[in-house]
C-alpha positions, 0 to 999 in steps of 0.5 A, spaced: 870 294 820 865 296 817 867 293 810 868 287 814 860 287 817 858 288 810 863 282 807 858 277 813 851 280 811 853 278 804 857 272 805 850 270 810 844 273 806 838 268 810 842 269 816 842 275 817 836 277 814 832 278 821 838 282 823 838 290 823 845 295 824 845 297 831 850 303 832 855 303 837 860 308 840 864 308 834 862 303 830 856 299 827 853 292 830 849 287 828 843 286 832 839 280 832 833 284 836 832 282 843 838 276 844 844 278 840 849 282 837 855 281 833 860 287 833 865 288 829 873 289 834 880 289 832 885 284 834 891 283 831 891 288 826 885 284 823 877 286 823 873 281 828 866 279 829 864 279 836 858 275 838 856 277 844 849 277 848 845 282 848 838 284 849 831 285 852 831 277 852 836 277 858 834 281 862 826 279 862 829 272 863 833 273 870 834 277 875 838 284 874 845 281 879 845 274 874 844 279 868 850 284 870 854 278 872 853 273 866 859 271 860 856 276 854 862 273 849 859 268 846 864 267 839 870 271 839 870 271 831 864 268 827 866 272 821 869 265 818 863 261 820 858 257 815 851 258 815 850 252 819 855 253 824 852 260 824 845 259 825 846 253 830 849 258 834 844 263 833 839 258 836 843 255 841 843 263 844 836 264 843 834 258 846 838 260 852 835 267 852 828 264 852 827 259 856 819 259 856 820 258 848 823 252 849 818 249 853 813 251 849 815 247 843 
C-alpha cells in the first residue's frame, strides 16, 4: 500500500505538494491539513486511494452531531485521477470545508 502512496506522490508532484503522511492504525496516509486525507485500502486484492474527509475544517465548521454523522468518503480510488480532475476535487472539499472561504473571495 505504501508503494502505491509513493506511485500518487510522484505521478502528483504539485498536487501533493501541500500534503504531508499521516500514520494510521497499520498504514500511512496523506493528509491534506485540516480538510482531507487520502488513505491507502485494499479492494480486490489491489491497493486503492480513499478519499476521505477529515480534519479541524470539519469540525470548526458544523456542529459535533452533523459532524459525526456526515458521508466522509469522498472517492473511492483517486489513484488513477489527472492532476485536474485531482485537484478540482481538492478544491470542491476545501471549499465544502470552509465555507466562510468562499464568501470571502
Amino acid at each position: 500500500m505504501l508503494d502505491c502512496l509513493i506511485r500518487f506522490v510522484k505521478a502528483h508532484p504539485k498536487v501533493t505538494s501541500d500534503a504531508v503522511l499521516h500514520p494510521l492504525a497499520g498504514k500511512t496516509g496523506l493528509n491534506f491539513p485540516s480538510y482531507g486525507l487520502i488513505v491507502p485500502n485494499w479492494k480486490d486484492d489491489k491497493a486503492v486511494l480513499r478519499l476521505v474527509k477529515s480534519g479541524e475544517d470539519w469540525i470548526n465548521s458544523m456542529d459535533s452531531e452533523a459532524y459525526y454523522c456526515m458521508e466522509r468518503t469522498i472517492a473511492e480510488d483517486v489513484s488513477g485521477m489527472s492532476d485536474k480532475e485531482l485537484e478540482k476535487l481538492l478544491d470542491r472539499l476545501y471549499q465544502e470545508a470552509n465555507p466562510d472561504e468562499e464568501e470571502n473571495e
